[in-house]
C-alpha positions as CSV (number, residue, x, y, z in Angstrom):
1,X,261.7,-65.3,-1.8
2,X,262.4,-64.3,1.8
3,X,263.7,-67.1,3.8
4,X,265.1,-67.2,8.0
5,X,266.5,-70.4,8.6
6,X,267.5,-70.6,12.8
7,X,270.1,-72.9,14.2
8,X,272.1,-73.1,17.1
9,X,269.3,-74.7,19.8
10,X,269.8,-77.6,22.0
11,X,269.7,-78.7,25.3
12,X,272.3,-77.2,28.3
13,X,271.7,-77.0,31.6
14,X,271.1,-74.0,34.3
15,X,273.7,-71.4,34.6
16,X,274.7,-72.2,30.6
17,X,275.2,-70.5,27.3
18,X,274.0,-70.6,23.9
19,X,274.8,-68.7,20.6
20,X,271.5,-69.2,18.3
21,X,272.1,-67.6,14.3
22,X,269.6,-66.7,11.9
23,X,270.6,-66.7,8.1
24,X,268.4,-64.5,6.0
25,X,268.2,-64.5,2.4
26,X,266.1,-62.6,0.0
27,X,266.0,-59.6,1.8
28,X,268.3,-56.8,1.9
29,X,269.6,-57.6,5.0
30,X,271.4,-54.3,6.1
31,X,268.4,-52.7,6.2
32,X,266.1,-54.5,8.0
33,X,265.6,-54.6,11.5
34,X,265.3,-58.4,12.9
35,X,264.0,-59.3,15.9
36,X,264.0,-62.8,18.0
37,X,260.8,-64.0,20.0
38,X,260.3,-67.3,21.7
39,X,257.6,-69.3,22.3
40,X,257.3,-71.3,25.8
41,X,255.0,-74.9,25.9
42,X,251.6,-72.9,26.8
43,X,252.5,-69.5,26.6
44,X,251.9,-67.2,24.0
45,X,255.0,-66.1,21.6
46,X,257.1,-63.3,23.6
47,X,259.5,-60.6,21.5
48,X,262.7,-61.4,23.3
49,X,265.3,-58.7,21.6
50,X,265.5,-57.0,18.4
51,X,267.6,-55.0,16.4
52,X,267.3,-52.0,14.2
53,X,268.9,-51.0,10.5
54,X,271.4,-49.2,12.8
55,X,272.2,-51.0,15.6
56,X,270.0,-50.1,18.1
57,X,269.0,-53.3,20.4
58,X,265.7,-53.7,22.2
59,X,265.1,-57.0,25.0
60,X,262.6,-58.0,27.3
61,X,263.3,-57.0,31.0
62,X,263.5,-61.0,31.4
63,X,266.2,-61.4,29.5
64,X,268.6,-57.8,30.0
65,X,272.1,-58.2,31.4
66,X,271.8,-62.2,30.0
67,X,271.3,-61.9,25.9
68,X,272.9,-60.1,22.9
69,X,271.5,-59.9,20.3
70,X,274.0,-58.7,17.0
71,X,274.0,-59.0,13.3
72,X,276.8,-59.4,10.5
73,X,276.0,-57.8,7.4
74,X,278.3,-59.7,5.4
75,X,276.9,-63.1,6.1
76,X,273.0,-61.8,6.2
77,X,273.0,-63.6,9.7
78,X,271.9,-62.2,12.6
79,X,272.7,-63.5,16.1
80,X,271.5,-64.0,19.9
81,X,273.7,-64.7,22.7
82,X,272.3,-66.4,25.4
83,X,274.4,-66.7,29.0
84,X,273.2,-67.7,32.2
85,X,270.3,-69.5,31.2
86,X,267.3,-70.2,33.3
87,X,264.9,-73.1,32.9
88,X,262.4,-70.7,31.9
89,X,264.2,-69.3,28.6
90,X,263.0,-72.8,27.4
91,X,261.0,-72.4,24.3
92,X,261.2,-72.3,20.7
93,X,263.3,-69.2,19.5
94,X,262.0,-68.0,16.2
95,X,263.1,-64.8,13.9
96,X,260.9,-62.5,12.6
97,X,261.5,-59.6,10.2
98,X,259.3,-57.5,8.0
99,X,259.5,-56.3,4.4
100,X,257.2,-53.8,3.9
101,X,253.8,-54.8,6.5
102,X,254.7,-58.4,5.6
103,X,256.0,-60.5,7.9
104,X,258.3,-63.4,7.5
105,X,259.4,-66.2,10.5
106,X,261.7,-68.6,10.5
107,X,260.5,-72.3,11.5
108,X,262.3,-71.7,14.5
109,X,264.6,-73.9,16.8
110,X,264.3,-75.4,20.5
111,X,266.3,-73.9,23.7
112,X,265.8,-76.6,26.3
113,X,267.2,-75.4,30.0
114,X,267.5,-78.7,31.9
115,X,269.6,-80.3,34.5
């Protein structure tokens, strides 16, 4: 059974940081690509980076030059690094990954930017 658990939300203010983690099990993990999206109060769900089997990264323009996303194949986690955060990278962050045309999500976890 596939399961992506998230952690590492909260709240920070303007200007912050944030290191969110994914934990995957059930899959094999070093070949999946995983991606992160997030989901703002009355906005449809965004794709906010991903990355391939083999390293290559993808992110929205919104987010270049402030988010990393990696992965570690020997703890099945994969990660995004979040600096300089704006008030609008609030949302729920979720990951996402496919086996096969299925999809699986994580329940997701809350990035509040705040002063």
């Amino acid at each position: 059974q596939v399961q992506l658990v998230e952690s590492g939300g909260g709240l920070v203010q303007p200007g912050g940081s944030l290191r969110l983690s994914c934990a995957a099990s059930g899959i094999i993990f070093r070949l999946n690509a995983m991606t992160w999206y997030r989901q703002a109060p009355g906005k449809e769900r965004e794709l906010v980076a991903s990355i391939t089997s083999i390293g290559t990264t993808n992110y929205v323009d919104s987010v270049k030059g402030r988010f990393t996303i990696s992965s570690d194949n020997a703890k099945n986690t994969v990660y995004l690094q979040m600096n300089s955060l704006k008030p609008e990278d609030t949302a729920v962050y979720y990951c996402n990954t496919y086996v096969g045309l299925m999809p699986y999500w994580g329940k997701g976890t809350l990035v509040t930017v705040s002063s």
